[in-house]
N, CA, C and O atoms as CSV, one atom per row, in Angstrom:
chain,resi,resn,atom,element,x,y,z
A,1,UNK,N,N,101.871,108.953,81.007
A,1,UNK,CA,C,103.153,108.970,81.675
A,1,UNK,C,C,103.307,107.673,82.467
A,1,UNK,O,O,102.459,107.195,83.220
A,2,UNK,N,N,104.646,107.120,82.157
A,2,UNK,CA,C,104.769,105.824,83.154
A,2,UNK,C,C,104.458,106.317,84.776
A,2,UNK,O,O,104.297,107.490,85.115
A,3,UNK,N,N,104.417,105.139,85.676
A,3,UNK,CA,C,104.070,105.005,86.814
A,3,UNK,C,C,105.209,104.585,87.504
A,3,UNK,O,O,105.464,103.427,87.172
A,4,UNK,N,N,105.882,104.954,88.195
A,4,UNK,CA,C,106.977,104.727,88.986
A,4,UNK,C,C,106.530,104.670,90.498
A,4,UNK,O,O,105.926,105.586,91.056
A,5,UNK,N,N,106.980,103.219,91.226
A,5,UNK,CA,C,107.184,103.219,92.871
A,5,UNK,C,C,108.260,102.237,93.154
A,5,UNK,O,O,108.854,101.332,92.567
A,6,UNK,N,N,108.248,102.756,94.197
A,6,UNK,CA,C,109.415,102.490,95.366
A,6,UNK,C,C,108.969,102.379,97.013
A,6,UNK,O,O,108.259,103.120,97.692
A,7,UNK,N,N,109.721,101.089,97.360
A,7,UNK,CA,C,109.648,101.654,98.900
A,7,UNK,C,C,110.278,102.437,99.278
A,7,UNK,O,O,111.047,103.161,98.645
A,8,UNK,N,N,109.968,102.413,100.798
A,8,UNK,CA,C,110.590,103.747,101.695
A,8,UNK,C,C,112.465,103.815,101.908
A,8,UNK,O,O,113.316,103.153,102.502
A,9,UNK,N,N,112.432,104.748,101.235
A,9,UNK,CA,C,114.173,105.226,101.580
A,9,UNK,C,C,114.779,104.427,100.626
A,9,UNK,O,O,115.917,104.004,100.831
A,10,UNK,N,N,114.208,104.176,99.666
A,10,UNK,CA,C,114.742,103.295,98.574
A,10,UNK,C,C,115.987,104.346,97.412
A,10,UNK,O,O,115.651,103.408,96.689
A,11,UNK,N,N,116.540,104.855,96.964
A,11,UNK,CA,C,116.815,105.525,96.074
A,11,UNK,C,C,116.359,104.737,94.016
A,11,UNK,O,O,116.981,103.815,93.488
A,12,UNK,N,N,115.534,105.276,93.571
A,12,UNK,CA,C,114.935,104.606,92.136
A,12,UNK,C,C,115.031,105.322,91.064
A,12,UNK,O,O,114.636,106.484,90.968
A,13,UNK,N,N,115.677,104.530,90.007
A,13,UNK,CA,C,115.936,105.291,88.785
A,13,UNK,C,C,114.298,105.260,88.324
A,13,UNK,O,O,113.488,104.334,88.359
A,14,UNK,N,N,114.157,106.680,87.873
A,14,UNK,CA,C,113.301,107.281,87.257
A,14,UNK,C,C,113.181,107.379,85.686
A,14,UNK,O,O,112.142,107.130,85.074
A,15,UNK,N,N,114.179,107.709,85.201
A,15,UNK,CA,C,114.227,107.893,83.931
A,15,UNK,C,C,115.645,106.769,83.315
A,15,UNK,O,O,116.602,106.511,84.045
A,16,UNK,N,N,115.487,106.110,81.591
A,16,UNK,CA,C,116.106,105.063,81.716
A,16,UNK,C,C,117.425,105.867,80.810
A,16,UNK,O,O,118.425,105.152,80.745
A,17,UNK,N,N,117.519,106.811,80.327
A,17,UNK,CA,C,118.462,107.934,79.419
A,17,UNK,C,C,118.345,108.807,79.791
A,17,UNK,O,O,117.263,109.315,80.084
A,18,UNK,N,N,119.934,109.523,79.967
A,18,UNK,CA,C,120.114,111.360,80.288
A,18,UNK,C,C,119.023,111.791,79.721
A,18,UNK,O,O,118.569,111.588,78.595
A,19,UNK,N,N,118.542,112.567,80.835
A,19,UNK,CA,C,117.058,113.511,80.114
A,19,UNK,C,C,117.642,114.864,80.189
A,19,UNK,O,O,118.679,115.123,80.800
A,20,UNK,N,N,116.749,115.917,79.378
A,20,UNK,CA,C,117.368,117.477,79.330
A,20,UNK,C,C,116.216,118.202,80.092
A,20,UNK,O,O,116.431,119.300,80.607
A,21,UNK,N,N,114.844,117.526,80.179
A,21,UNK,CA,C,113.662,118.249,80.361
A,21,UNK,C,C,112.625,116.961,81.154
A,21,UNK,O,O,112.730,115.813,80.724
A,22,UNK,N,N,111.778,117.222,82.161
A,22,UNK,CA,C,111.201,116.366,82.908
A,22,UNK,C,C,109.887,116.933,83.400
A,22,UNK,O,O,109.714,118.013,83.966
A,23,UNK,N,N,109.014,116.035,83.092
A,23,UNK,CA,C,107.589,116.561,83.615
A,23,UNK,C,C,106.716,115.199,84.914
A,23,UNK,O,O,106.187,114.198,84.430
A,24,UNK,N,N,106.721,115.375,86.127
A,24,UNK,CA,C,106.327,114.220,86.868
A,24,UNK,C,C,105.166,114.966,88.070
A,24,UNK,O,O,105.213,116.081,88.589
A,25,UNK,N,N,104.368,114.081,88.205
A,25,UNK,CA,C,103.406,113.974,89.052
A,25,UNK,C,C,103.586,113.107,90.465
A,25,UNK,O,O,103.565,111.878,90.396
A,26,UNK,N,N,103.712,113.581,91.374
A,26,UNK,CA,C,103.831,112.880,92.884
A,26,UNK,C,C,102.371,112.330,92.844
A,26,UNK,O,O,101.454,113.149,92.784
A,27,UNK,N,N,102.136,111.187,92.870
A,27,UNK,CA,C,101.119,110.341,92.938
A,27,UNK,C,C,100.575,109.810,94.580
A,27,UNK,O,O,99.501,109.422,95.039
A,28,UNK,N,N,101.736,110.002,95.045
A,28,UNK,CA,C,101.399,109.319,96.919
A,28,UNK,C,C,101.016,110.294,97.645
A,28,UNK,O,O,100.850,111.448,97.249
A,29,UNK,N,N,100.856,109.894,98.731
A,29,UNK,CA,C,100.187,110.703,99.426
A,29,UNK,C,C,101.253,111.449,100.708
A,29,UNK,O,O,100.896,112.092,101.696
A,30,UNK,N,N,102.660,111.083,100.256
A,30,UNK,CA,C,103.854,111.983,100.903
A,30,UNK,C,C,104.755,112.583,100.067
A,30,UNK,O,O,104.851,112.097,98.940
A,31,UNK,N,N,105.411,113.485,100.337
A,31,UNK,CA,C,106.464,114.358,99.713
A,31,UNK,C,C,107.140,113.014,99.310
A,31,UNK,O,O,106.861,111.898,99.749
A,32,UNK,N,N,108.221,113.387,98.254
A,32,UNK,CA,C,109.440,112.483,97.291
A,32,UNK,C,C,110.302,113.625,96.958
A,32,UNK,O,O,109.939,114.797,96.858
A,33,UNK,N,N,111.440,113.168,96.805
A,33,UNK,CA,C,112.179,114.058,96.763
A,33,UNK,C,C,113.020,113.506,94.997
A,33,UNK,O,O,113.161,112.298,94.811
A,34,UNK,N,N,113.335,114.183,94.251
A,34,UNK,CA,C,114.245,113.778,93.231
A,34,UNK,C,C,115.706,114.440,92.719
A,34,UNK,O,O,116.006,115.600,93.002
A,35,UNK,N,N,116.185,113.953,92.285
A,35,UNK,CA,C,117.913,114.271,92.233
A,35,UNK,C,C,118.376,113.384,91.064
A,35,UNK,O,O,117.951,112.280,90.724
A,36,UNK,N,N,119.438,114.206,90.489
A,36,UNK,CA,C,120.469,114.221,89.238
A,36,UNK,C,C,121.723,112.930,89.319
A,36,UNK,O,O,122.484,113.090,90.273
A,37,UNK,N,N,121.880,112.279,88.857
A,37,UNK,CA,C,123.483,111.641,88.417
A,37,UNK,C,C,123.493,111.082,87.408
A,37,UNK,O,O,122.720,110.651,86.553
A,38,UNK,N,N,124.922,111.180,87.725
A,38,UNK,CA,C,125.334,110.389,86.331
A,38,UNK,C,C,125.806,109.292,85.384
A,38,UNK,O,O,126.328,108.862,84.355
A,39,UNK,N,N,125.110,109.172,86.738
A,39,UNK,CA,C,124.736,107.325,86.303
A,39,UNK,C,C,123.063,106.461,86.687
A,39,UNK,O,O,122.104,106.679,87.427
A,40,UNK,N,N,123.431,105.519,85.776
A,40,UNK,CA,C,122.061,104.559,85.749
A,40,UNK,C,C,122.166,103.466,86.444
A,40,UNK,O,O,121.415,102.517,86.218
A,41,UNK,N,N,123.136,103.423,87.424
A,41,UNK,CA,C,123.760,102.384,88.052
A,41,UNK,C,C,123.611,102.623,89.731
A,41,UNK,O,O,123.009,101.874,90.502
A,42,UNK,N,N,124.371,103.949,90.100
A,42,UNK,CA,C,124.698,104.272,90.991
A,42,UNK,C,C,123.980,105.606,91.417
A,42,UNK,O,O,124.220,106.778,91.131
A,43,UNK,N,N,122.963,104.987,92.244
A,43,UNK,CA,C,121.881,106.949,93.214
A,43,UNK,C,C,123.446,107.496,93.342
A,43,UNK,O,O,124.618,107.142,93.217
A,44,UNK,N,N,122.466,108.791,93.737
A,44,UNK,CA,C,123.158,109.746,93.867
A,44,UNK,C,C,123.543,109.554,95.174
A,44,UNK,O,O,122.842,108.991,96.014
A,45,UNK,N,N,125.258,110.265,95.476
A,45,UNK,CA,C,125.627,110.191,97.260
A,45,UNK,C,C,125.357,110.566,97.582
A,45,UNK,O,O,125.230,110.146,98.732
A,46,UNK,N,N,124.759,111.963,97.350
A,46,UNK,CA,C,124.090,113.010,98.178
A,46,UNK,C,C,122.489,113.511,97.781
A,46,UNK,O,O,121.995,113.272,96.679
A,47,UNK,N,N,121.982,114.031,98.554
A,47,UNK,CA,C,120.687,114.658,98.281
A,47,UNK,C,C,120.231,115.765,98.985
A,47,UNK,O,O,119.066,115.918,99.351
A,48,UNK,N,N,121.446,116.786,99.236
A,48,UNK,CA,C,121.304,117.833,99.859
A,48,UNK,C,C,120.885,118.923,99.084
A,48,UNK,O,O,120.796,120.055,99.560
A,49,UNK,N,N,120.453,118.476,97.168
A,49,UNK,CA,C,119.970,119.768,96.421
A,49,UNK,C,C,119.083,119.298,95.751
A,49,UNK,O,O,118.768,119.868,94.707
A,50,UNK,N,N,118.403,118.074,96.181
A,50,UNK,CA,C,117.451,116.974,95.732
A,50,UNK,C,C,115.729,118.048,95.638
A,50,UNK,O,O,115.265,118.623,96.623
A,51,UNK,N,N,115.336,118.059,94.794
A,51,UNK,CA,C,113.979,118.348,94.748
A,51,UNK,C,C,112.989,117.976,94.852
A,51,UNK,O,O,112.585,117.047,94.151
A,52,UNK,N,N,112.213,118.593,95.803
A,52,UNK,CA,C,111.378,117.891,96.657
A,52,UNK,C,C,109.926,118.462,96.221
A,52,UNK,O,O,109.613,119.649,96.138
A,53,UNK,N,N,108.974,117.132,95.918
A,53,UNK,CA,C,107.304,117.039,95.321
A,53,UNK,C,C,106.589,117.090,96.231
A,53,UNK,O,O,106.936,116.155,96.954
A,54,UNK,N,N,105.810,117.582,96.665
A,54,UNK,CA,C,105.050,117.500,97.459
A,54,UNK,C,C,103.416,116.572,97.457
A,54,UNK,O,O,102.878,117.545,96.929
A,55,UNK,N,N,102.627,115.895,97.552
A,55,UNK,CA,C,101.838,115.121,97.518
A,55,UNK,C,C,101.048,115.568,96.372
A,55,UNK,O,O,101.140,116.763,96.087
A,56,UNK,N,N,100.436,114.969,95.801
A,56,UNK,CA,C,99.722,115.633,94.426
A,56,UNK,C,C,100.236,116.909,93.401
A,56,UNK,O,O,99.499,117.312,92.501
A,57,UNK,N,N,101.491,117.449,93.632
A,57,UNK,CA,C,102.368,118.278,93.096
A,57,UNK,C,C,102.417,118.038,91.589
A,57,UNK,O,O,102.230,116.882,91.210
A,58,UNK,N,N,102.599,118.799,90.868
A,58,UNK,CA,C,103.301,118.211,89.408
A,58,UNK,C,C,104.131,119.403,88.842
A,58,UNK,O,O,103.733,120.542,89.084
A,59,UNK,N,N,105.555,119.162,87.909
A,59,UNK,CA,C,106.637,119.499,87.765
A,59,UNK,C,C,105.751,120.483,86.170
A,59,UNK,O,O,104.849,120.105,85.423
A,60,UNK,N,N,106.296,121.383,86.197
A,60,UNK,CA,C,105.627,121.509,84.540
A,60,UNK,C,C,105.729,120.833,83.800
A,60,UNK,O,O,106.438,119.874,84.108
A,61,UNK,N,N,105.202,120.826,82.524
A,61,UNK,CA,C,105.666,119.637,81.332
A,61,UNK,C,C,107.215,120.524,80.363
A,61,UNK,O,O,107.546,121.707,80.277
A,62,UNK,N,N,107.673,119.535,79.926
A,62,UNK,CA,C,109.113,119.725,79.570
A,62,UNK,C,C,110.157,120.759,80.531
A,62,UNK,O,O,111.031,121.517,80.110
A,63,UNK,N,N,109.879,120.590,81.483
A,63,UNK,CA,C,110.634,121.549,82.878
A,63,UNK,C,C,112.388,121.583,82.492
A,63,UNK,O,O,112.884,120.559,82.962
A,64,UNK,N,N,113.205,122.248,81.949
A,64,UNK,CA,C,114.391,121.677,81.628
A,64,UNK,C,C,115.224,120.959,82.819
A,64,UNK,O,O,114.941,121.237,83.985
A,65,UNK,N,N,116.239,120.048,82.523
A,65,UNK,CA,C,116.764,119.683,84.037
A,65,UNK,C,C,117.616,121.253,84.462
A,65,UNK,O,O,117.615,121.575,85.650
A,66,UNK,N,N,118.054,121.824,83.818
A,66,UNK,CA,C,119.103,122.765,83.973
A,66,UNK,C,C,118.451,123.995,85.155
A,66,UNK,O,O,119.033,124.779,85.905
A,67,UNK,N,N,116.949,123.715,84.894
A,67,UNK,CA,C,116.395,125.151,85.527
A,67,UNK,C,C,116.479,124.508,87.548
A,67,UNK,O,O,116.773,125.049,88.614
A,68,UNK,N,N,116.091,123.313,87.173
A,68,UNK,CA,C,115.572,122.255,88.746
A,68,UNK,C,C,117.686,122.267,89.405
A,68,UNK,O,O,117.903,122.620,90.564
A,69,UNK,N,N,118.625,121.946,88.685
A,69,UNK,CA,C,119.613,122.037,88.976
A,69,UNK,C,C,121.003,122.402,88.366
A,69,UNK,O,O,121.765,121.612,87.809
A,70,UNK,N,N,121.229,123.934,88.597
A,70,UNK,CA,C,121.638,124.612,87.780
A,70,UNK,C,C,123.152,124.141,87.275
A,70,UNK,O,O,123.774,123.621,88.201
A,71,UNK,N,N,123.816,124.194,86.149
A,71,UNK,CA,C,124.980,123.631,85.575
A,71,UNK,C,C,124.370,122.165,85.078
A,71,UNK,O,O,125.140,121.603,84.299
A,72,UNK,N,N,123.261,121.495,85.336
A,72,UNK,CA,C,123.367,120.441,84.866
A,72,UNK,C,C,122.123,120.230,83.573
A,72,UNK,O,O,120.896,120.141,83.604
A,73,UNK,N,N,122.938,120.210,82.696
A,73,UNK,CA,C,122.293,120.197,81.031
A,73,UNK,C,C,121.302,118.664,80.987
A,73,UNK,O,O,120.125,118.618,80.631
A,74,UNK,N,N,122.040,117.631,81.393
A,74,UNK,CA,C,121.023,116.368,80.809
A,74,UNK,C,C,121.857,114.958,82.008
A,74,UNK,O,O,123.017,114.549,82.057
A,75,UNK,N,N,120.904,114.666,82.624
A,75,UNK,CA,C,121.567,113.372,83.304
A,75,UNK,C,C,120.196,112.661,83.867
A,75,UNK,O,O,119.074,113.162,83.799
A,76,UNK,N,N,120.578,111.189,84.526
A,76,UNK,CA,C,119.882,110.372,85.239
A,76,UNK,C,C,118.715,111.375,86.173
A,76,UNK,O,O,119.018,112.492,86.591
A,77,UNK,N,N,117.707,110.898,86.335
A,77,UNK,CA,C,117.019,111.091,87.212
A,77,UNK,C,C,116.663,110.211,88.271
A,77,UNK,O,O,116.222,109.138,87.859
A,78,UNK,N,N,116.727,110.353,89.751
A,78,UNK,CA,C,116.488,109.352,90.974
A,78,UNK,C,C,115.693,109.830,92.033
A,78,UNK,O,O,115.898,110.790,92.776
A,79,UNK,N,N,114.752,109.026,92.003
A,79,UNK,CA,C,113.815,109.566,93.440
A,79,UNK,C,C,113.708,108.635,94.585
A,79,UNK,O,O,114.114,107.477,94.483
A,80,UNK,N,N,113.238,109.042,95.548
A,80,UNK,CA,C,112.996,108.721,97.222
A,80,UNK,C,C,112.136,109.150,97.568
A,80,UNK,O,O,111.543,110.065,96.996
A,81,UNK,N,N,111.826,108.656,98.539
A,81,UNK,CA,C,111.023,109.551,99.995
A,81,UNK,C,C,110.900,108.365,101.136
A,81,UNK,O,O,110.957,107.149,100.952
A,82,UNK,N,N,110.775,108.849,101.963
A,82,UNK,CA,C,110.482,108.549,103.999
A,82,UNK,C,C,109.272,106.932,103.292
A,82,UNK,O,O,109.402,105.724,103.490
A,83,UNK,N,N,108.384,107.586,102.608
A,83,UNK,CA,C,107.472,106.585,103.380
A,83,UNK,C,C,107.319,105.840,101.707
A,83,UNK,O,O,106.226,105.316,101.496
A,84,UNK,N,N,107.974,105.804,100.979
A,84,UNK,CA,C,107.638,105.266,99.315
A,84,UNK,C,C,107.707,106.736,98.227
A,84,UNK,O,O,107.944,107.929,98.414
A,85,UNK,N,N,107.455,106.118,97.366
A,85,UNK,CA,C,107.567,107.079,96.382
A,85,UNK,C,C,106.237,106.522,95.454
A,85,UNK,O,O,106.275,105.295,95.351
A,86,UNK,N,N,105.063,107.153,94.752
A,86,UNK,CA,C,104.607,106.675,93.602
A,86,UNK,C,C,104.340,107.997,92.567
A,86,UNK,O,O,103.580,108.962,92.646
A,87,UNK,N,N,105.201,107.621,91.696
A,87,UNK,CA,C,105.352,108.952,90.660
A,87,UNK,C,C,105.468,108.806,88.916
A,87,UNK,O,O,106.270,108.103,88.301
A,88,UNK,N,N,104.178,109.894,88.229
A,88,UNK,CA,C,104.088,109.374,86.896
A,88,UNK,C,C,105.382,110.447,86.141
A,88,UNK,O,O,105.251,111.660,86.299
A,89,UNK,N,N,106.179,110.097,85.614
A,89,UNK,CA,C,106.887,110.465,84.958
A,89,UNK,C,C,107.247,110.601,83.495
A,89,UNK,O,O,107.363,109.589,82.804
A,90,UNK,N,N,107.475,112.125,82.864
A,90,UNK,CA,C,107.633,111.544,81.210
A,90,UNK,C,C,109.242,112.536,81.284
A,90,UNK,O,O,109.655,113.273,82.180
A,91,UNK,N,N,109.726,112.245,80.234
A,91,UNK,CA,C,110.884,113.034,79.704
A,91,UNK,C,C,111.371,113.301,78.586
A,91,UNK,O,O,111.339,112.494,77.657
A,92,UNK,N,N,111.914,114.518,78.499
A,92,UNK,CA,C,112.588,114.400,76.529
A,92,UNK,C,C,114.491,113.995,77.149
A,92,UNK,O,O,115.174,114.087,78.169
A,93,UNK,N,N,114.583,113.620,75.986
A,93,UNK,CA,C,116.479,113.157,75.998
A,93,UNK,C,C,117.336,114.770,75.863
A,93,UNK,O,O,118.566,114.816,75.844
């Protein structure tokens, strides 16, 4: 799985195509939080339904996006957190 980081309070595209299903590992040693849009351009404005990893956490493998945020079939993925983000990530389209 690729390796994804970020600094702190950064918002970072995660995935580079609408994904339907997502499997990621919080690699740091603080919570990250991740969230949906629909775009590859533009984080998300909000992150008040953002899902949050906890330090060594991992997402199941092929997790659908629909189950993590309900109504939404396939879009961007974007993560954060307070102090960085380092997170291995895979996905299906």
């Amino acid at each position: 799985m690729p390796k994804i980081t970020a600094p702190a309070e950064q918002a970072t595209l995660v995935t580079s195509i609408p994904v339907s299903a997502l499997r990621a590992q919080n690699q740091g040693a603080d919570s990250c939080s991740l969230q949906v849009s629909a775009s590859s351009t533009v984080p998300p404005a909000s992150w008040d339904d953002a899902v949050a990893i906890a330090p060594g956490a991992i997402l199941a493998a092929d997790l659908p996006v629909a189950e993590l945020w309900p109504g939404t079939a396939s879009a961007y993925i974007w993560a954060r957190g307070a102090n960085g983000v380092s997170l291995s990530v895979a996905y299906d389209a």
